[in-house]
N, C-alpha and C positions, 0 to 999 in steps of 0.2 A: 067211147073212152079208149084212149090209146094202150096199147100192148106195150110193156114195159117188160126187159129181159132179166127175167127171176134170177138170177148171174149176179146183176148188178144189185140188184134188192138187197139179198144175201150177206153180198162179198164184205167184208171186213175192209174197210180202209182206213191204213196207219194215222192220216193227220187227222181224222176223227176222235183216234182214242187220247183219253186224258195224257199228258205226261206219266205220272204217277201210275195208270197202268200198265203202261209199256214198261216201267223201270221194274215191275213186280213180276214180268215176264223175265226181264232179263237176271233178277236178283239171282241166279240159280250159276250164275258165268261171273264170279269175280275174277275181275283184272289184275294178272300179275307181272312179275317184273318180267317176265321170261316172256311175256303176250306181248308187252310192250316192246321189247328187244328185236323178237319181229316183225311186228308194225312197224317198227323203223326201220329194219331190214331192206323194205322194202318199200321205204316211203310212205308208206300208207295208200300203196298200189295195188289194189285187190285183185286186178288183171295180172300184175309181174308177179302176186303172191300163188297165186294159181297155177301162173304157168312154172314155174321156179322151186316154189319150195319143197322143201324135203318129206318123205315121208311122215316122219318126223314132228316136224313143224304143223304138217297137215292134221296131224292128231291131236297137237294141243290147243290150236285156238281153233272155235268155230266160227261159221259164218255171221251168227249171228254175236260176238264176242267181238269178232274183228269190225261188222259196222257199229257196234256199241264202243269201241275204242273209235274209229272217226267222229262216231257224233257228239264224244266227251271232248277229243281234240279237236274241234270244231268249234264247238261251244264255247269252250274256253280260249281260244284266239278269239272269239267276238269280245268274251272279258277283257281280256287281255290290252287288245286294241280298245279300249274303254267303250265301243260301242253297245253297251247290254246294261238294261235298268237294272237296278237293285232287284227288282219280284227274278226277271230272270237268274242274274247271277245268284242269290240265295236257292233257287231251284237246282240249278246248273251244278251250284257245290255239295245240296244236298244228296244229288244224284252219283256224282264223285264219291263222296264218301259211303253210299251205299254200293257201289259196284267195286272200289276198293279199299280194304280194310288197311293200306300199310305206308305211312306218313312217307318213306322212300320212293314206293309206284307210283304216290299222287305225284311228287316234287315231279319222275319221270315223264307222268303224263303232263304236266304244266312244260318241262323244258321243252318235251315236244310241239306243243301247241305254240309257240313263239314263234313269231315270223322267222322267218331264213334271210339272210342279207346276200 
């Protein structure tokens, strides 16, 4: 029998877990307007936000906040561009509205997810 490295056994990997419980890890980080403000700030460049941003900055959104801001404006430029079934888009927006509570952050997060011309 082959030697399999207990590492791997173990390790937790993301596209494994459900949607829904990744979204209950993250439910603890709602999106606000001032998260999104730098998210744009900076493109949605996690390298220019690292190297650049303020102390400041550095303190109010985490890491794992700022890739939950990409993967909701992500997601949502696949709505958007009508590429995404009904099961996702109903997922996509439920997850939206659990990560933020404020009909103005959503509008923000949707302007940003629009293509750029």
């Amino acid at each position: 029998m082959p030697v399999v490295n207990e590492l791997l056994i173990k390790r937790p990997n993301a596209a494994d877990q459900e949607p829904r419980q990744y979204m209950m890890e993250m439910s603890d980080h709602m999106i606000t307007n001032e998260k999104l403000r730098i998210y744009e700030r900076f493109n949605g460049d996690a390298d220019e936000f690292s190297r650049w941003a303020t102390p400041g900055e550095r303190n109010l959104i985490t890491d794992q906040e700022w890739n939950l801001i990409d993967e909701l404006v992500q997601n949502v430029s696949i709505i958007q561009a009508g590429l995404a079934s009904s099961g996702f888009e109903a997922k996509v927006r439920e997850r939206v509205s659990e990560a933020i509570d404020d009909r103005q952050v959503r509008d923000v997060l949707f302007r940003l997810s629009k293509p750029r011309e």
